[in-house]
C-alpha positions as CSV (number, residue, x, y, z in Angstrom):
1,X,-26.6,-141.5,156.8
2,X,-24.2,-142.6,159.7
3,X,-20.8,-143.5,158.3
4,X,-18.5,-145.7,160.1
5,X,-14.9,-143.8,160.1
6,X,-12.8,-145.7,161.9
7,X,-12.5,-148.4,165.3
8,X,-9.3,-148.9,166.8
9,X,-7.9,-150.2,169.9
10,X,-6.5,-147.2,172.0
11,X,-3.6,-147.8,174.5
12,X,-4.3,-147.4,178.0
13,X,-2.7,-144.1,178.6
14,X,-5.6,-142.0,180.1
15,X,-6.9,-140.1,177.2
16,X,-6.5,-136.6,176.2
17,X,-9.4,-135.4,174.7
18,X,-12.4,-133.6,176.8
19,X,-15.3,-135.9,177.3
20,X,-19.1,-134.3,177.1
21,X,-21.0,-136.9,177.7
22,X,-20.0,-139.5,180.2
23,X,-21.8,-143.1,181.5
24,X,-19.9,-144.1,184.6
25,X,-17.5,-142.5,186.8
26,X,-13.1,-142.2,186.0
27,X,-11.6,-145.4,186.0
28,X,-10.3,-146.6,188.8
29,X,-7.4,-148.8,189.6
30,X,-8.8,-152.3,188.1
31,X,-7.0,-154.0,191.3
32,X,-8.7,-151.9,193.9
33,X,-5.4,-151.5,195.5
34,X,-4.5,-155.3,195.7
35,X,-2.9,-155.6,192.2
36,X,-3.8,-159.1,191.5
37,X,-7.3,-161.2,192.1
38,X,-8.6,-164.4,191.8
39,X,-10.3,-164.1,188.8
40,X,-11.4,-161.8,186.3
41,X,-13.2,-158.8,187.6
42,X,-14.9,-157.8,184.3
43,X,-16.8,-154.1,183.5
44,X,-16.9,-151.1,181.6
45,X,-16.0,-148.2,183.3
46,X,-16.5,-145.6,181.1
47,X,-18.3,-144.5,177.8
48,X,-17.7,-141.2,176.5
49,X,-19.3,-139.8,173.6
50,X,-18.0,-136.2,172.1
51,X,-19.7,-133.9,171.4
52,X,-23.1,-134.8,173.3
53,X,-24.9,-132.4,170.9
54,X,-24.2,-132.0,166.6
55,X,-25.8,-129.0,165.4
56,X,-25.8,-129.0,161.7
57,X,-26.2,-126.2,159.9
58,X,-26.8,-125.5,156.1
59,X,-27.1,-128.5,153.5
60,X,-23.9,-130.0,153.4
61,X,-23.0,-129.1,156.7
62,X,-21.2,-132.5,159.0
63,X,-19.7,-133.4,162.6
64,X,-17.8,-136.1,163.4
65,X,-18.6,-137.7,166.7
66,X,-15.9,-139.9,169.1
67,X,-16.7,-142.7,171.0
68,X,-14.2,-143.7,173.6
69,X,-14.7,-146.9,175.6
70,X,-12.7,-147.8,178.5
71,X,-13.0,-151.2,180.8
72,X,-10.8,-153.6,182.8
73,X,-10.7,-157.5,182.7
74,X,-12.9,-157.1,178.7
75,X,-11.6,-159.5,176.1
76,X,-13.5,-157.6,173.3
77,X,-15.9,-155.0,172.6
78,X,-18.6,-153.5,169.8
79,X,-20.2,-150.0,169.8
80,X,-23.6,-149.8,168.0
81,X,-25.2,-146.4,167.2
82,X,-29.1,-146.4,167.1
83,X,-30.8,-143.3,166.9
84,X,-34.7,-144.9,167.4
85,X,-33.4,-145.8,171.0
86,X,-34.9,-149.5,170.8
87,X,-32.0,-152.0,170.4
88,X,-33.2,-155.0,169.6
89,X,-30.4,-156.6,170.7
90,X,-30.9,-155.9,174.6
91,X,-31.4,-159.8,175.1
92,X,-28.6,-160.4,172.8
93,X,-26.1,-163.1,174.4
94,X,-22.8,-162.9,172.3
95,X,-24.1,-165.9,170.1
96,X,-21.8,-166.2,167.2
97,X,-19.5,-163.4,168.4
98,X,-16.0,-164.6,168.6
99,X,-12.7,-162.7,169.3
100,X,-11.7,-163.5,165.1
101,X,-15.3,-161.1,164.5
102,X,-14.1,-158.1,161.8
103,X,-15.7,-155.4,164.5
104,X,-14.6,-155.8,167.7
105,X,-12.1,-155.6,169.5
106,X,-9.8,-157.3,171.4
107,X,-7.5,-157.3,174.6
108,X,-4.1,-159.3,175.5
109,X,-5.9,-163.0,175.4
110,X,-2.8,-164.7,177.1
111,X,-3.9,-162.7,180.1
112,X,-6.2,-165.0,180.5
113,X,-3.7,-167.7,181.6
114,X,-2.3,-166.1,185.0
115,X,-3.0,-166.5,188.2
116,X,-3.2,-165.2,190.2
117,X,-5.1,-162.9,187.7
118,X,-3.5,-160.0,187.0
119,X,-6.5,-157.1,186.0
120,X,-6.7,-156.5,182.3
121,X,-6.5,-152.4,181.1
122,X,-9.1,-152.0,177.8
123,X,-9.5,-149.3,175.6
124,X,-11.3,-149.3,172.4
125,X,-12.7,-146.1,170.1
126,X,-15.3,-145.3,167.0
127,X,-16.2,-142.4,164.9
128,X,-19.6,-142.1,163.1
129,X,-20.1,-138.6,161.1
130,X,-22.9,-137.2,161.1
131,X,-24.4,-134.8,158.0
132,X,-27.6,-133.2,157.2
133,X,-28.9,-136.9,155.8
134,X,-29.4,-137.8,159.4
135,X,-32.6,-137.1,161.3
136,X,-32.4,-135.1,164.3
137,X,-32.9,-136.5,167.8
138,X,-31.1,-138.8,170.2
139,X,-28.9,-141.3,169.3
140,X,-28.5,-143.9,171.5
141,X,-25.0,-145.2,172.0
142,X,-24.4,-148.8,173.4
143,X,-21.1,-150.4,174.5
144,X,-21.5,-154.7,174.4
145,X,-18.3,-156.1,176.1
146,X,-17.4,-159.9,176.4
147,X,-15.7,-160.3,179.5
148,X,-12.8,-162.5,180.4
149,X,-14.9,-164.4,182.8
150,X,-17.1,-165.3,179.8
151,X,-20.0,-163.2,180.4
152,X,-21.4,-160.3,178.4
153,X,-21.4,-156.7,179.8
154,X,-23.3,-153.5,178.4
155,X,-23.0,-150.2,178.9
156,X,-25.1,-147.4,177.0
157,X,-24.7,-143.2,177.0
158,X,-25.4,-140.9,173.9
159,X,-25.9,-138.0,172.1
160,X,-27.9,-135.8,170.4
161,X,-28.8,-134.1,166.8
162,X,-30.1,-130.9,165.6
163,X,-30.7,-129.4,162.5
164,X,-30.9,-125.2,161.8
165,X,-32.6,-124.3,158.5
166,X,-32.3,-121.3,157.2
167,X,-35.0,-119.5,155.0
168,X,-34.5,-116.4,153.5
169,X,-36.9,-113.4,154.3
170,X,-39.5,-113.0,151.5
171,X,-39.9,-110.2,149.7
172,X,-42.5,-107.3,150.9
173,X,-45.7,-107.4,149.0
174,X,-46.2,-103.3,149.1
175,X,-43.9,-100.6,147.8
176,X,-40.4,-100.6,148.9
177,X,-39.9,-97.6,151.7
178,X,-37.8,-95.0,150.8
179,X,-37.0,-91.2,152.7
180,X,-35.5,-88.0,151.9
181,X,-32.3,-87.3,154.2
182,X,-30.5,-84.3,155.0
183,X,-32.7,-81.6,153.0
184,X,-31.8,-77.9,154.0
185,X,-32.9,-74.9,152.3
186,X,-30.6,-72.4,152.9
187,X,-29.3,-69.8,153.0
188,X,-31.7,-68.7,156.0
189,X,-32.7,-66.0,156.0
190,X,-32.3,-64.9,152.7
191,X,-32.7,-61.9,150.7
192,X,-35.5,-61.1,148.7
193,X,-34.4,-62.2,145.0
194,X,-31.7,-64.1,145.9
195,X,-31.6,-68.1,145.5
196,X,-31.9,-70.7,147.5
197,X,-30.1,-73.7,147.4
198,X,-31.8,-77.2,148.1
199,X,-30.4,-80.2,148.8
200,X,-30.7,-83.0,150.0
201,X,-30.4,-87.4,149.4
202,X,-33.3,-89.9,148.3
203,X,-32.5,-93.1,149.9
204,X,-34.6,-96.9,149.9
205,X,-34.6,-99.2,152.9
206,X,-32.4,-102.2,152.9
207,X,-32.3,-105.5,154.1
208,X,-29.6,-108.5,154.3
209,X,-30.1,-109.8,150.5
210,X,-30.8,-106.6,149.4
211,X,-34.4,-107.2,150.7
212,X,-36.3,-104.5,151.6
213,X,-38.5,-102.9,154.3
214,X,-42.2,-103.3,154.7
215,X,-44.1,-99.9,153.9
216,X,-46.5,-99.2,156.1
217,X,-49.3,-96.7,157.4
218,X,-49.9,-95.1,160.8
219,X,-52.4,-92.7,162.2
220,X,-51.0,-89.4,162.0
221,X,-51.7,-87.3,159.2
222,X,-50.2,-84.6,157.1
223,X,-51.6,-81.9,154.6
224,X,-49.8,-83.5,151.1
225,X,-47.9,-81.1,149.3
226,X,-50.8,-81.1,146.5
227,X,-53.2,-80.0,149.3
228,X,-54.5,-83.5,149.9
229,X,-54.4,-85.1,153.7
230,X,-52.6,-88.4,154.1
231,X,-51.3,-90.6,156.8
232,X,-47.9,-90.2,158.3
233,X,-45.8,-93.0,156.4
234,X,-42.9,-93.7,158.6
235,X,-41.0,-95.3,155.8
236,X,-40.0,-98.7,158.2
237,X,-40.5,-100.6,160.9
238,X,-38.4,-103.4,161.1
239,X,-37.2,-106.1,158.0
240,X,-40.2,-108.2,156.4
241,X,-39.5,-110.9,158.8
242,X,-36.7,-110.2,161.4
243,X,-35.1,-107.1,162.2
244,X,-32.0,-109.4,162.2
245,X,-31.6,-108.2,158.7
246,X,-31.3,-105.2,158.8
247,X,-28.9,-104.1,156.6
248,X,-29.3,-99.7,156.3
249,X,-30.8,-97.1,153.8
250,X,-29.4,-97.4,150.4
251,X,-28.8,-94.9,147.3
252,X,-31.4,-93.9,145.5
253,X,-30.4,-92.8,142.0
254,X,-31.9,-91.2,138.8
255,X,-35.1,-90.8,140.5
256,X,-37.2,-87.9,139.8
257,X,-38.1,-85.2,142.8
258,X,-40.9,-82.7,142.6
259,X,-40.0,-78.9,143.9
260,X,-42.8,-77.2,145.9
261,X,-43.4,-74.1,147.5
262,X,-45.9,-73.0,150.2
263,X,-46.2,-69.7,150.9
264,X,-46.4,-68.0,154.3
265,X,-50.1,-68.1,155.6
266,X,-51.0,-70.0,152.9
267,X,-52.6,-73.5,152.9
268,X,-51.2,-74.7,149.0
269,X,-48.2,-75.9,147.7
270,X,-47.2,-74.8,144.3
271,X,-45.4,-76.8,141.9
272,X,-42.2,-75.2,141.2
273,X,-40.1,-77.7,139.0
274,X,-38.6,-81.2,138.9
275,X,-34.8,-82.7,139.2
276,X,-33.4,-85.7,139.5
277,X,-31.3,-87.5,141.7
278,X,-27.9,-88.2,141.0
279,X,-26.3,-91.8,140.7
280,X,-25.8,-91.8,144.8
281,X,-29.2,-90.6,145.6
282,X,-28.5,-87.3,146.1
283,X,-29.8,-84.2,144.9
284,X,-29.0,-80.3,144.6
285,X,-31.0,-77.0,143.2
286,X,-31.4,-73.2,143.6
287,X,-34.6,-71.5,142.9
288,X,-35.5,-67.6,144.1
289,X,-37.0,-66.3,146.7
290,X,-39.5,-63.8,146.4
291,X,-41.0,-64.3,149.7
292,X,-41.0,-66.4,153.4
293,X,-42.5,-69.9,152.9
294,X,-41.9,-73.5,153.3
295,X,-39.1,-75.5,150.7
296,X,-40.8,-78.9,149.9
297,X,-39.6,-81.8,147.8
298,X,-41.4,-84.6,147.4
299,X,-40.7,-88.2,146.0
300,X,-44.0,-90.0,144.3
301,X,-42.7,-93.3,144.2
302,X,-42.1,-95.6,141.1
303,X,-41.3,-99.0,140.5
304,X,-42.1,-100.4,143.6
305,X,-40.5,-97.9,145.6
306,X,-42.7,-95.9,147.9
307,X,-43.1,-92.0,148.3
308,X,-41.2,-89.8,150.6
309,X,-41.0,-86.2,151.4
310,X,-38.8,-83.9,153.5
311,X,-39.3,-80.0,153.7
312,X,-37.6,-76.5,155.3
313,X,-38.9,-73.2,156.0
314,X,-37.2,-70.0,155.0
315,X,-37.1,-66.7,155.8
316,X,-37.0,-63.9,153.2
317,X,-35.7,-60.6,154.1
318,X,-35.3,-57.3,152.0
């Protein structure tokens, strides 16, 4: 809720802070250049609110906002913060309101006594802070100031609140994408009978939170390494919900990866063996070569993660 921090009567040195929001132009020399008057010459020249927008952000998130009042020939003064905008007190006369009233406040009264009538310099200031209890919207700010002439004077300006929530992505309903980076088979070419070393790293997409990316399909297809056609699988396309988390690939450790060779002119992959991936995803093997053909290793996929595959053709030489 709005919380009254403090009103005080200001001196009438100009005032140093930056103003965001004002309701009436700088003041201006309350004698017009004469020095003295008649009479009282009563009004509010200026109403300054600051800052003219509060963004809140987060639960316990608060602003402080200033009100600065300034005025010439005023006697005293109240600031009232509405934030429906409808007063209720726009017919209000001053009824009841005297200068001994706890909040307002009040100028040099023996003033009132000279003549010829030397103009009056006011100054008077509130804080209200504002936290995450308050509704957004405008908040009306209105300035009632008894004059010395009697009358009552109003001025009005404002400002305005907003509130930024923050929801954290939700977690993808489908397997977690993952990808196989920086596989070589090597050497290349080889000799027949000598080994070939394969290696590679098993990684999972990441998100801020430690979310993860969406897994999903595409068009394109592929001849699985178990001789089976499938769609391309692209691993990711952007976080869940925004690609403002996006947060890299990750490690993927102690994860098993099938070995597969296909064979020059041929159409089927055979199984050659499984490994596993070290603690920091990566992984690292030597099997012979007997003949030219395709290295693959492939990555089925458990625990929510999704598959992944990465192969390298090799040239065998006598």
């Amino acid at each position: 809720m709005i919380k009254r921090i403090a009103t005080a009567l200001v001196a009438a040195a100009a005032m140093g802070a930056s103003a965001l929001v004002s309701a009436a132009p700088a003041l201006a020399d309350p004698g017009h250049g004469h020095g003295h008057h008649d009479g009282p010459n009563p009004r509010i020249t200026n109403v300054w609110v600051n800052p003219g927008q509060v963004v809140l952000k987060g639960k316990w998130d608060s602003e402080v906002v200033s009100i600065n009042v300034k005025g010439v020939d005023i006697k005293h003064a109240k600031i009232v913060v509405d934030h429906k905008g409808s007063w209720g007190r726009d017919d209000w006369d001053g009824h009841g309101w005297d200068d001994k009233s706890a909040d307002s406040t009040t100028s040099d009264a023996s003033e009132e006594k000279k003549a010829p009538w030397k103009p009056v310099w006011f100054s008077t200031s509130e804080s209200v802070k504002i936290d995450t209890k308050d509704p957004k919207g405008f908040y009306a700010v209105k300035v009632y100031a008894r004059g010395f002439d009697g009358k009552l004077y109003t001025s009005s300006s404002g400002f305005t609140v907003k509130h930024i929530s923050y929801d954290p992505p939700k977690p993808p309903k489908g397997p977690k994408a993952t990808r196989i980076v920086d596989f070589n088979a090597g050497p290349e070419p080889v000799k027949k009978g000598r080994h070939v070393t394969l290696t590679g790293q098993l990684q999972v997409a990441q998100c801020y939170g430690d979310w993860y990316y969406d897994y999903k399909k595409h068009d394109r297809a592929y001849v699985e390494l178990d001789g089976s056609v499938k769609p391309v699988d692209d691993g990711w396309h952007g976080c869940y919900d925004s690609r403002d988390y996006w947060h890299g690939w990750y490690k993927l450790g102690w994860q098993d990866i099938d070995v597969y060779f296909l064979p020059a002119g041929s159409h089927k992959w055979k199984y050659v063996k499984t490994i596993e991936t070290n603690p920091n995803g990566s992984f690292y093997t030597k099997v012979k070569a007997w003949g030219s053909g395709t290295w693959g290793v492939r990555y089925d996929g458990s625990h929510g993660f999704g598959s992944s595959e990465a192969s390298d053709y090799v040239k065998v030489v006598k």
